[in-house]
VMD Tcl script that builds the backbone (N, CA, C; Angstrom):
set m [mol new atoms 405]
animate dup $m
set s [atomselect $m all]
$s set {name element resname resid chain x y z} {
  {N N UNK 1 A 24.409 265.176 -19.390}
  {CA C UNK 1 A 24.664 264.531 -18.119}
  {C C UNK 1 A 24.109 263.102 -18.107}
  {N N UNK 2 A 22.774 262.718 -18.355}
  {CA C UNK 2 A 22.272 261.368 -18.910}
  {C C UNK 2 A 22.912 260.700 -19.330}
  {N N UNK 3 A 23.253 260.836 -20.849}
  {CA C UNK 3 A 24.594 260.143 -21.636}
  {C C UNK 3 A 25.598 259.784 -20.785}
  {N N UNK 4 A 26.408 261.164 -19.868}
  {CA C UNK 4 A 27.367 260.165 -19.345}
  {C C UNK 4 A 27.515 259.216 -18.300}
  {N N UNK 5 A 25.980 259.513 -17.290}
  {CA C UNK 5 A 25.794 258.924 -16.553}
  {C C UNK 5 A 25.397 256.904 -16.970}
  {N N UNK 6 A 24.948 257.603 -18.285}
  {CA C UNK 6 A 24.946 256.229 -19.196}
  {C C UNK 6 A 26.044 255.189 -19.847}
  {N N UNK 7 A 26.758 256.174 -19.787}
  {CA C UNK 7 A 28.122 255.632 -20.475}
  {C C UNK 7 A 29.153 255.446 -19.261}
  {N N UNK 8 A 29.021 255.778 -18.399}
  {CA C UNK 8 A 29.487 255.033 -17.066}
  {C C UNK 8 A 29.271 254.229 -16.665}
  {N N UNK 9 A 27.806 253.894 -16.841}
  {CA C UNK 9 A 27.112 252.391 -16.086}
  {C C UNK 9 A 27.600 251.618 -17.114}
  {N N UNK 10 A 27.652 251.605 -18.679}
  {CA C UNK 10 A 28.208 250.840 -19.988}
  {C C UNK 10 A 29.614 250.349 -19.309}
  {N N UNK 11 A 30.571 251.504 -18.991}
  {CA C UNK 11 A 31.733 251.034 -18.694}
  {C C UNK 11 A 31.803 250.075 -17.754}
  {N N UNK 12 A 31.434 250.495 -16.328}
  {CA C UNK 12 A 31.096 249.127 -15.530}
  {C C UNK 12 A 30.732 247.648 -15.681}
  {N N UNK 13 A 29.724 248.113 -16.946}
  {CA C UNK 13 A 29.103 246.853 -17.089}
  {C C UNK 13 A 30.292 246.055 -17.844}
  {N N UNK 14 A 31.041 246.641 -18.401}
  {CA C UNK 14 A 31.846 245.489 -19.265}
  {C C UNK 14 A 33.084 245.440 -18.208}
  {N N UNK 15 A 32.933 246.374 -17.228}
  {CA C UNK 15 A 34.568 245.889 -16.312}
  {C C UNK 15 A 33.921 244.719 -15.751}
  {N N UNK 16 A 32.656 244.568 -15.536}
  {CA C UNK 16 A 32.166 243.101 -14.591}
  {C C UNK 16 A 32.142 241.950 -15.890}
  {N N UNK 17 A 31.811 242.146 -16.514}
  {CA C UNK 17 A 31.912 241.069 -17.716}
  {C C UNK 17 A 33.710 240.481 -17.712}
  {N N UNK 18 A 34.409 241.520 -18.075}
  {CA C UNK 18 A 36.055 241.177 -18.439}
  {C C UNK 18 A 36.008 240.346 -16.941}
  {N N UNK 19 A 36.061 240.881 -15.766}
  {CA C UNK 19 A 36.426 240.757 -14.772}
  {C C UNK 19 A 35.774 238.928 -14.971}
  {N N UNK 20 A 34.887 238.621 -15.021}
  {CA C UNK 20 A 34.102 236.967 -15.241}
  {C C UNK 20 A 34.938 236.476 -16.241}
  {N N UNK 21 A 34.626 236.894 -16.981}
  {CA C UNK 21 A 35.756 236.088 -18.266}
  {C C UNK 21 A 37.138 235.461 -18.079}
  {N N UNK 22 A 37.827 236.634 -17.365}
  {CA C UNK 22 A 39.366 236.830 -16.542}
  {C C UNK 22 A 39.013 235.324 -15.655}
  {N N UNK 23 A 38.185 235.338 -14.978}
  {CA C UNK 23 A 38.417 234.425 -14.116}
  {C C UNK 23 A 37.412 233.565 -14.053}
  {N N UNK 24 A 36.896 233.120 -15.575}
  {CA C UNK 24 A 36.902 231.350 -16.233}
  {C C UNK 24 A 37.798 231.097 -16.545}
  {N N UNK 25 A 38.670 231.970 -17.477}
  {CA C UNK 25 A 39.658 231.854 -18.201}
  {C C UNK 25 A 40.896 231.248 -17.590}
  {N N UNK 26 A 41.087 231.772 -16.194}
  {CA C UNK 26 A 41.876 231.540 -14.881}
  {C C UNK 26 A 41.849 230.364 -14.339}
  {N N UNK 27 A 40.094 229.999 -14.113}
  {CA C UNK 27 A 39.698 229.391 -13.537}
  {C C UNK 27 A 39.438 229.620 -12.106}
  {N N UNK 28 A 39.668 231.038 -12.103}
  {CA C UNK 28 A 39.031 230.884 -10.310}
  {C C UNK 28 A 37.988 231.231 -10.234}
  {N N UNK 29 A 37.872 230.871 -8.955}
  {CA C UNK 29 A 36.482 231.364 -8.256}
  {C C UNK 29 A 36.337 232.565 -8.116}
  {N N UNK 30 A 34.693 233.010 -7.333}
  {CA C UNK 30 A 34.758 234.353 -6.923}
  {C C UNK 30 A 34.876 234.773 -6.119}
  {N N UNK 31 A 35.521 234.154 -4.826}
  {CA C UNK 31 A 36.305 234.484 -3.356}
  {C C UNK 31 A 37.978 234.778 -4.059}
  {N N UNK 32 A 38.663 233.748 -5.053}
  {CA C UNK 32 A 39.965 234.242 -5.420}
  {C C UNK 32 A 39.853 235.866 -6.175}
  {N N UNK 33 A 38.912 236.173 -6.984}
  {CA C UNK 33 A 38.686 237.547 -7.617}
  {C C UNK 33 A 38.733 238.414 -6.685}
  {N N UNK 34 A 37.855 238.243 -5.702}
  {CA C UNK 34 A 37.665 239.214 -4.309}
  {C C UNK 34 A 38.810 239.478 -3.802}
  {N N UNK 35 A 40.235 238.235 -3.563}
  {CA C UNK 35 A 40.872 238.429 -2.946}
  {C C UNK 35 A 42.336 239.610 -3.895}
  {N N UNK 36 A 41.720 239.280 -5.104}
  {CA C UNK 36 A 42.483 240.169 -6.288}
  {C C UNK 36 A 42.086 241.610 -6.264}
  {N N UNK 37 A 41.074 241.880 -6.335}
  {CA C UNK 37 A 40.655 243.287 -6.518}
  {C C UNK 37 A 40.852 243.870 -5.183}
  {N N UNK 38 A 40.859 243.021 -3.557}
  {CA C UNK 38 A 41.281 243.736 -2.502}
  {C C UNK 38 A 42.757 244.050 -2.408}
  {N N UNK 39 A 43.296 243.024 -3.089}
  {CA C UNK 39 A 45.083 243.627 -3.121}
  {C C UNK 39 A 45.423 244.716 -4.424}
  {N N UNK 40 A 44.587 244.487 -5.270}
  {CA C UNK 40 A 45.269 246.198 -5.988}
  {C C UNK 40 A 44.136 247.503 -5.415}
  {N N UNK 41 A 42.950 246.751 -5.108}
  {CA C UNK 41 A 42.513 248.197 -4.133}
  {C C UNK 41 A 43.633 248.572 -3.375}
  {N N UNK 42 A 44.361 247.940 -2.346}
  {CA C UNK 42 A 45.053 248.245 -1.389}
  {C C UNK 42 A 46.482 248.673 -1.811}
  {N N UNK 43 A 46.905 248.544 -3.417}
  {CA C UNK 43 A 48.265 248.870 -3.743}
  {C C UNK 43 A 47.811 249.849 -3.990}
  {N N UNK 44 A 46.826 250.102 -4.682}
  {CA C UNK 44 A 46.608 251.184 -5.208}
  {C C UNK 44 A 46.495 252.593 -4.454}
  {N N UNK 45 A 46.026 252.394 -3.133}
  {CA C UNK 45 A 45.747 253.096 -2.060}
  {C C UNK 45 A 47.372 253.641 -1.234}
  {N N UNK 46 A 47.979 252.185 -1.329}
  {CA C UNK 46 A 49.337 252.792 -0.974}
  {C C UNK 46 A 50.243 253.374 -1.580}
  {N N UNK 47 A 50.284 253.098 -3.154}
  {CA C UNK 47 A 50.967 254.387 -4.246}
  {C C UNK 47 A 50.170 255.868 -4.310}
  {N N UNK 48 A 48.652 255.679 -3.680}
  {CA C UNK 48 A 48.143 257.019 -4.125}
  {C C UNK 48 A 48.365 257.627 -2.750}
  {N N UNK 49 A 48.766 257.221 -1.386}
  {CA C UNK 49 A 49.276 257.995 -0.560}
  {C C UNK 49 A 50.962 257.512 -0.074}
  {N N UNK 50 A 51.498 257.274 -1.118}
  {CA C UNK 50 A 53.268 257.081 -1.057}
  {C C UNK 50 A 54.083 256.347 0.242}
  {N N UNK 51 A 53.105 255.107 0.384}
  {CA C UNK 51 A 53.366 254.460 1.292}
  {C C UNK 51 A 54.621 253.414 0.869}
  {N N UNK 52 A 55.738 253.359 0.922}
  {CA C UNK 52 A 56.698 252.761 -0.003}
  {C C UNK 52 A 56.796 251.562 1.611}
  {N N UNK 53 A 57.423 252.372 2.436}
  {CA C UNK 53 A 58.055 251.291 3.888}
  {C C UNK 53 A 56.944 250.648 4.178}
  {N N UNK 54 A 55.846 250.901 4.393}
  {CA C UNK 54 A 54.822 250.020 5.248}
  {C C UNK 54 A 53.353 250.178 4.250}
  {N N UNK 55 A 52.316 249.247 4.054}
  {CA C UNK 55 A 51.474 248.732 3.432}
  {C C UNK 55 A 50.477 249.556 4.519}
  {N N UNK 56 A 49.668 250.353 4.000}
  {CA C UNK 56 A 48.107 250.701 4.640}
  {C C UNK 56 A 47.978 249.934 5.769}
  {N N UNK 57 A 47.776 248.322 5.347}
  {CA C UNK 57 A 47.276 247.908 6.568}
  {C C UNK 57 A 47.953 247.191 7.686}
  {N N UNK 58 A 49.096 247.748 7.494}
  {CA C UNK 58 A 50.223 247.709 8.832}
  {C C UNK 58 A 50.500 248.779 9.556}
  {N N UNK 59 A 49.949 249.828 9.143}
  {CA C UNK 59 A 50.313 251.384 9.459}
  {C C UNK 59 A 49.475 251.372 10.753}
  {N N UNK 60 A 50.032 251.990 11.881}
  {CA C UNK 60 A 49.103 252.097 12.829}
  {C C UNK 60 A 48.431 253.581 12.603}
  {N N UNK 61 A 46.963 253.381 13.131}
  {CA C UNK 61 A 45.784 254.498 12.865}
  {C C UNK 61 A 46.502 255.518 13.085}
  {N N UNK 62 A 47.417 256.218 14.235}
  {CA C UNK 62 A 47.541 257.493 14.694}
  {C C UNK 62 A 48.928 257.793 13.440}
  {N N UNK 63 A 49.430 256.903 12.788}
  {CA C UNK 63 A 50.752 257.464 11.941}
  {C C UNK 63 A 49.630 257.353 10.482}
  {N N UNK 64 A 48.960 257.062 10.039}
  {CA C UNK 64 A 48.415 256.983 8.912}
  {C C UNK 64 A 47.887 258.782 9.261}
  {N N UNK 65 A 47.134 258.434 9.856}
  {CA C UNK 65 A 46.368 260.217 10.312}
  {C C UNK 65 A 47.754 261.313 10.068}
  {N N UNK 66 A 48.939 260.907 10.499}
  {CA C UNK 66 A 49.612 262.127 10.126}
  {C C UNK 66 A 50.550 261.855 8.788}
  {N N UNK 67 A 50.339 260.652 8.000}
  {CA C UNK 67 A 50.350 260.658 6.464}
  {C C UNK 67 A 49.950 261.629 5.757}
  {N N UNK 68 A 48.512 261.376 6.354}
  {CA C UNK 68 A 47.474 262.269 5.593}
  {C C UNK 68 A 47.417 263.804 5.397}
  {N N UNK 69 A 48.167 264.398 7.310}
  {CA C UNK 69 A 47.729 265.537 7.425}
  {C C UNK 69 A 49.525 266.310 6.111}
  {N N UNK 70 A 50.013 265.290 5.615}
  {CA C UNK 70 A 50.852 265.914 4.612}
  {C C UNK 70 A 50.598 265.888 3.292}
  {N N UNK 71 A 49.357 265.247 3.098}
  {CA C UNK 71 A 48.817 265.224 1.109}
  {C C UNK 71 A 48.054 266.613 1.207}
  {N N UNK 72 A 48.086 266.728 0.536}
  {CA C UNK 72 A 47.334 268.261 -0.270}
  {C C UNK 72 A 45.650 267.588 -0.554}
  {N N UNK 73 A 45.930 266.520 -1.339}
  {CA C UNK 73 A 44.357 266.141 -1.753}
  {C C UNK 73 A 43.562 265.431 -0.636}
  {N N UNK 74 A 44.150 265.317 0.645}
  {CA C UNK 74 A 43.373 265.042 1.891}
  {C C UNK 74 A 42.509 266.055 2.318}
  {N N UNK 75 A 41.452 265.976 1.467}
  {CA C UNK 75 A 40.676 267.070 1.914}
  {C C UNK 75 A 39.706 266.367 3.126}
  {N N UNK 76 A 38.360 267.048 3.598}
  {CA C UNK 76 A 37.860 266.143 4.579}
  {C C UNK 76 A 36.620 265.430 3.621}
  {N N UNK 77 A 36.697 265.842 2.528}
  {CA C UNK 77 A 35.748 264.650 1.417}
  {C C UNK 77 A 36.329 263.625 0.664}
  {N N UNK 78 A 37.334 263.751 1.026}
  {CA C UNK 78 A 38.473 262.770 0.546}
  {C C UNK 78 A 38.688 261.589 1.750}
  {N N UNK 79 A 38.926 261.654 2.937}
  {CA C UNK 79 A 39.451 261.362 3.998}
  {C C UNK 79 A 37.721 260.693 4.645}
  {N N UNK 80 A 37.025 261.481 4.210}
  {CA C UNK 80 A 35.829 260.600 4.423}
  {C C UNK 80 A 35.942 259.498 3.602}
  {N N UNK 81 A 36.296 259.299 2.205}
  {CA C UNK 81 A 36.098 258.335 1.184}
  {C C UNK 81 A 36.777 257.335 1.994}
  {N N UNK 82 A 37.865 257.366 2.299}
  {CA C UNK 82 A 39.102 256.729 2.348}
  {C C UNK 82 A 38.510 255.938 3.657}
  {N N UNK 83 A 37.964 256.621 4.297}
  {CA C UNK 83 A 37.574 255.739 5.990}
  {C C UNK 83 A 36.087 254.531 5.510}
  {N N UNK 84 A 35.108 255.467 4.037}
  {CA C UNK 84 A 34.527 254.242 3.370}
  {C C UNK 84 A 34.451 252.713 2.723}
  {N N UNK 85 A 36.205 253.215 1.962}
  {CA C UNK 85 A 36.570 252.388 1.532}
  {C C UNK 85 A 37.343 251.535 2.648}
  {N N UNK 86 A 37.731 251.969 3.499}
  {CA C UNK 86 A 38.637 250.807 4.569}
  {C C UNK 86 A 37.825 250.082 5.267}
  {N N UNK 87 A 36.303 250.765 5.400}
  {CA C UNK 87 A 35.232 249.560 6.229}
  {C C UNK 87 A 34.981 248.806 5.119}
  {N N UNK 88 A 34.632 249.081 3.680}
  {CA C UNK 88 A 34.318 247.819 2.562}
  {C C UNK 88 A 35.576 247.311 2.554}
  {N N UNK 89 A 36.452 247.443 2.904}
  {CA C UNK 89 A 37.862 246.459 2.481}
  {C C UNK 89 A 38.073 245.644 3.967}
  {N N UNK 90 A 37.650 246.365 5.105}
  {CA C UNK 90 A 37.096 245.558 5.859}
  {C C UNK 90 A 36.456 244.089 5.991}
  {N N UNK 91 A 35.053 244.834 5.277}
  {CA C UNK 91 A 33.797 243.974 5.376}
  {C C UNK 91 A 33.739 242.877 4.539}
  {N N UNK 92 A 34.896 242.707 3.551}
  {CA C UNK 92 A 35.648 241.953 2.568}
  {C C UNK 92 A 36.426 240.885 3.180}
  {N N UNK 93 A 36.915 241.349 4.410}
  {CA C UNK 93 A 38.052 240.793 4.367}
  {C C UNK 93 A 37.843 239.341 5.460}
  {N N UNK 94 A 38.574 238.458 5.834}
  {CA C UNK 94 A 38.773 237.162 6.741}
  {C C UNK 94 A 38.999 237.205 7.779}
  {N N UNK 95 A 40.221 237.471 7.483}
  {CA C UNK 95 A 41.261 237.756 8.650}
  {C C UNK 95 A 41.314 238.880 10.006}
  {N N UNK 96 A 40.911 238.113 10.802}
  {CA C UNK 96 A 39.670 238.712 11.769}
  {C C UNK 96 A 40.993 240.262 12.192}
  {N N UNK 97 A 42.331 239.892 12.184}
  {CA C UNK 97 A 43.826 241.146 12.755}
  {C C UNK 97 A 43.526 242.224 12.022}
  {N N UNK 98 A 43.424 241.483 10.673}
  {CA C UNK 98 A 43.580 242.445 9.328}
  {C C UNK 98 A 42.149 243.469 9.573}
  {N N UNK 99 A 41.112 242.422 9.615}
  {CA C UNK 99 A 40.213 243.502 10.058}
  {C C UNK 99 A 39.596 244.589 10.562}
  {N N UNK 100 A 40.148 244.267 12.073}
  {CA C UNK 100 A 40.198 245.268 12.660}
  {C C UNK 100 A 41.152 246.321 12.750}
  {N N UNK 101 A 41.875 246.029 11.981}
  {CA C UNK 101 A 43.197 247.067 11.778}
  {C C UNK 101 A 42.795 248.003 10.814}
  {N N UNK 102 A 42.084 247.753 9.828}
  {CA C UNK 102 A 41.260 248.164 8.876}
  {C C UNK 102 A 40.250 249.175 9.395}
  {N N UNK 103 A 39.537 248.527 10.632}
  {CA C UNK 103 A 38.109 249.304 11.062}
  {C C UNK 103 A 38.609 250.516 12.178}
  {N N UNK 104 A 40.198 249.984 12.816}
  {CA C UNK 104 A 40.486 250.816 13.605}
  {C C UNK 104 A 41.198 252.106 12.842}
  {N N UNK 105 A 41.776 251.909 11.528}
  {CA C UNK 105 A 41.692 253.151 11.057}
  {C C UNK 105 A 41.112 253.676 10.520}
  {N N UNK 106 A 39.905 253.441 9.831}
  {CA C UNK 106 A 38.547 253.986 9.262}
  {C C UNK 106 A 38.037 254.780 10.581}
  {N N UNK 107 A 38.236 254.624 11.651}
  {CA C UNK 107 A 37.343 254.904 12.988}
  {C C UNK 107 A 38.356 255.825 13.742}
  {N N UNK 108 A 39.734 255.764 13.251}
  {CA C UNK 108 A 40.536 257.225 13.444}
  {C C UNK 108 A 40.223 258.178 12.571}
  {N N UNK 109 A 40.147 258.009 11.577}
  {CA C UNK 109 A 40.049 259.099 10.320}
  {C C UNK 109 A 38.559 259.713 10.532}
  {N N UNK 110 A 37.542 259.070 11.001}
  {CA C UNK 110 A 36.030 259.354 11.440}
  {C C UNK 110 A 36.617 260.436 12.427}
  {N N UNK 111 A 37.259 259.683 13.747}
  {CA C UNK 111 A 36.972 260.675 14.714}
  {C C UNK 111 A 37.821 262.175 14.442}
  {N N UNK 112 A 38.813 261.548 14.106}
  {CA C UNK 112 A 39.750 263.120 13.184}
  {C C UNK 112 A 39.046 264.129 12.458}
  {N N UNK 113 A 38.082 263.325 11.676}
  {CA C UNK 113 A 37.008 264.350 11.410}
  {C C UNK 113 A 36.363 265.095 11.948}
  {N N UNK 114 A 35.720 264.184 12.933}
  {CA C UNK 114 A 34.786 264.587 14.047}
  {C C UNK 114 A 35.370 265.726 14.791}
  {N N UNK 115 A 36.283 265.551 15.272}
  {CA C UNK 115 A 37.131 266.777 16.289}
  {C C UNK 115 A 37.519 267.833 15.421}
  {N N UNK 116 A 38.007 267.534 13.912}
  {CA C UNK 116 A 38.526 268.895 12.956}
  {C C UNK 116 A 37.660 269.416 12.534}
  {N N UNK 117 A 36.605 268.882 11.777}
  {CA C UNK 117 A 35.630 269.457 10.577}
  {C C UNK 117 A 35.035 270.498 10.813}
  {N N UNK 118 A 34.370 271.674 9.772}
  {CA C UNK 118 A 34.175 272.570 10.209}
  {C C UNK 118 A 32.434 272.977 10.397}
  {N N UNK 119 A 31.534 270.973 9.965}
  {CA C UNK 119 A 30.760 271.556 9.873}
  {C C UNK 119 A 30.223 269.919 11.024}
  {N N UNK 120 A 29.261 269.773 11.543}
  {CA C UNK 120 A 28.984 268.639 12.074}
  {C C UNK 120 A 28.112 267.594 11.147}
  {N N UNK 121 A 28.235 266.100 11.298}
  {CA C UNK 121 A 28.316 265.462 10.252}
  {C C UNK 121 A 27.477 264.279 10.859}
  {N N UNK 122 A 25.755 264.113 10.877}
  {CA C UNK 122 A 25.541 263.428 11.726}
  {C C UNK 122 A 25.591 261.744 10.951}
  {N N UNK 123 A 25.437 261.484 9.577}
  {CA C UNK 123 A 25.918 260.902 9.522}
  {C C UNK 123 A 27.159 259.839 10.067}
  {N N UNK 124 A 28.435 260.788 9.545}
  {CA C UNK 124 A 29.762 260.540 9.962}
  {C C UNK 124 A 30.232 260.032 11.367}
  {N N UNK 125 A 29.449 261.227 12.490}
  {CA C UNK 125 A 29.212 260.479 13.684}
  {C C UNK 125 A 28.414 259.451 13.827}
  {N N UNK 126 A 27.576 258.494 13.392}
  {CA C UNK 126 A 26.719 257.533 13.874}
  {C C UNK 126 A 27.429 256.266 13.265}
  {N N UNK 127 A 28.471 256.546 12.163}
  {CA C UNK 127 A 29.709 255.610 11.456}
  {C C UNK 127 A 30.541 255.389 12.186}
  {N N UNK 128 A 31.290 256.337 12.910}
  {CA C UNK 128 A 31.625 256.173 14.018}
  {C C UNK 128 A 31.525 255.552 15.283}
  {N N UNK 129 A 30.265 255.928 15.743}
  {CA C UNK 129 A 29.696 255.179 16.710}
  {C C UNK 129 A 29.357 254.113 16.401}
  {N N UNK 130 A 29.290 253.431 15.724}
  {CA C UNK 130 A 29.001 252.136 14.754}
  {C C UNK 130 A 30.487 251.184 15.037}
  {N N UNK 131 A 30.944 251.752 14.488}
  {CA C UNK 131 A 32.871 251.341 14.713}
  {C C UNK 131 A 33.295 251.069 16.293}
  {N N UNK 132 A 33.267 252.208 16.873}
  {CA C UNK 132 A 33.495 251.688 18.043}
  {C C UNK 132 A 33.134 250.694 18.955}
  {N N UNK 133 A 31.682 250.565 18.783}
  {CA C UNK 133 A 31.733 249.498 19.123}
  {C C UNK 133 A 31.586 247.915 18.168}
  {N N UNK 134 A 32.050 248.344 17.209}
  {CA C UNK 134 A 33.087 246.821 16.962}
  {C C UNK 134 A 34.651 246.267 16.767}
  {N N UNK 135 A 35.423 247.354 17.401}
  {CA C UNK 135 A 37.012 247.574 17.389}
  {C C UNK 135 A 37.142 247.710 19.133}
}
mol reanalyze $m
mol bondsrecalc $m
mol representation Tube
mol addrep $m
């Protein structure tokens, strides 16, 4: 378990290296990189839930929620991830629309939790409550 926990951090370490190199080589900066790795985060997010007509972050919160309730791998440890990753793609992001469009569905998928789950999550709720009041 060591080893691979070792050989994971190895891998990382050289995706951040390539990733620098990529972009001397480019010549960009590291706001243009940021703005790279948030658009294939976000393709990536929309091929892994088969969003072909509309992009994640055009989807309004209450139709994304019933995206979800049709994947199989939407589990509620999954669907937690997913509301993680939309506040860091958030907390990334500029564009004050985009933002909150972002935080307002991270903060549906919270409360969806909140009302479904089968176990209470005090965490999860205080993420929540966190969200709301900044959406």
């Amino acid at each position: 378990m060591a080893y691979q926990d070792h050989l994971t951090r190895q891998v990382g370490q050289l995706g951040m290296v390539l990733r620098r190199l990529l972009s001397d080589a480019l010549g960009l900066d590291d706001r243009a990189v940021q703005f790279m790795e948030m658009d294939a985060i976000e393709l990536a997010l929309n091929e892994a839930l088969d969003l072909r007509s509309e992009s994640l972050t055009n989807m309004a919160p209450e139709m994304l929620l019933g995206e979800l309730q049709h994947l199989g791998a939407a589990t509620e440890a999954n669907q937690d991830l997913l509301a993680d990753l939309l506040i860091a793609l958030a907390d990334r992001t500029i564009d004050a629309t985009r933002r909150k469009q972002l935080l307002r569905q991270a903060l549906a998928i919270l409360e969806h939790l909140n009302a479904t789950g089968d176990t209470f999550n005090m965490e999860r709720h205080g993420k929540a409550g966190r969200l709301r009041a900044l959406v």
